[in-house]
C-alpha positions in Angstrom: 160.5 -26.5 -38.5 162.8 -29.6 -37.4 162.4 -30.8 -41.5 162.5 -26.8 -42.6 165.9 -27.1 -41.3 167.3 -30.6 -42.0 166.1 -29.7 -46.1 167.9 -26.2 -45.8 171.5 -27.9 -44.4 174.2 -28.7 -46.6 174.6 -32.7 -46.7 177.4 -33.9 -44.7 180.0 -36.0 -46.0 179.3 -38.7 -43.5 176.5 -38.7 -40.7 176.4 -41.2 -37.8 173.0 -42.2 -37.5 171.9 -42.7 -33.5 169.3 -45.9 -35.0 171.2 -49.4 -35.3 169.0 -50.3 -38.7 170.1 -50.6 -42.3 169.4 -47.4 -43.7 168.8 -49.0 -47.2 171.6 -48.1 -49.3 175.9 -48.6 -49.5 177.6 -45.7 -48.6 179.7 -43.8 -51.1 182.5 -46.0 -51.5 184.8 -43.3 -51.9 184.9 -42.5 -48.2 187.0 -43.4 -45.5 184.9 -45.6 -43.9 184.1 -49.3 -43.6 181.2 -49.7 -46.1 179.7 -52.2 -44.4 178.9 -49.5 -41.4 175.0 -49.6 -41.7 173.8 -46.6 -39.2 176.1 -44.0 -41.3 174.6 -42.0 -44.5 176.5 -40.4 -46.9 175.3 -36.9 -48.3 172.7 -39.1 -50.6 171.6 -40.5 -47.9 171.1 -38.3 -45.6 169.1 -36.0 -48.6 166.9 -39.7 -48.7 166.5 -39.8 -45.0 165.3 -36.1 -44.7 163.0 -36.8 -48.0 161.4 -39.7 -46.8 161.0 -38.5 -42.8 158.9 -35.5 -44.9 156.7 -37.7 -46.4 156.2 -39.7 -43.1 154.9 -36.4 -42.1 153.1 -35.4 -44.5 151.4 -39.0 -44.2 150.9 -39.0 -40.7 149.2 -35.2 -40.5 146.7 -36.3 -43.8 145.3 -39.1 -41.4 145.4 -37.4 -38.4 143.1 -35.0 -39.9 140.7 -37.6 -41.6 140.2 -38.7 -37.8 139.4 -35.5 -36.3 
């Protein structure tokens, strides 16, 4: 339900990710924050974040089920 919810959300401008890693992309250079700031995600990024956490998922149930 946690990735039901996340997809139904309307992007934020600017989210504060609680992970110190480079997220994998600049943010939107329009916003008023230091670019260089790599635990925050723009709207595109959090969209990417949600999409890929999915297919983590998706991943990790397939092969749990192959081991059952």
């Amino acid at each position: 339900m946690t990735l039901q919810r996340l997809k139904a959300l309307t992007p934020p401008d600017l989210l504060l990710h609680n992970h110190p890693q480079n997220l994998g992309r600049p943010l939107d250079s329009a916003l008023p924050v230091n670019p260089a700031c790599f635990t925050c995600l723009d709207a595109e990024g959090f969209t990417n974040m949600v999409e890929n956490a999915e297919a983590r998922f998706a991943d990790n149930l397939r092969e749990a089920e192959q081991n059952l």
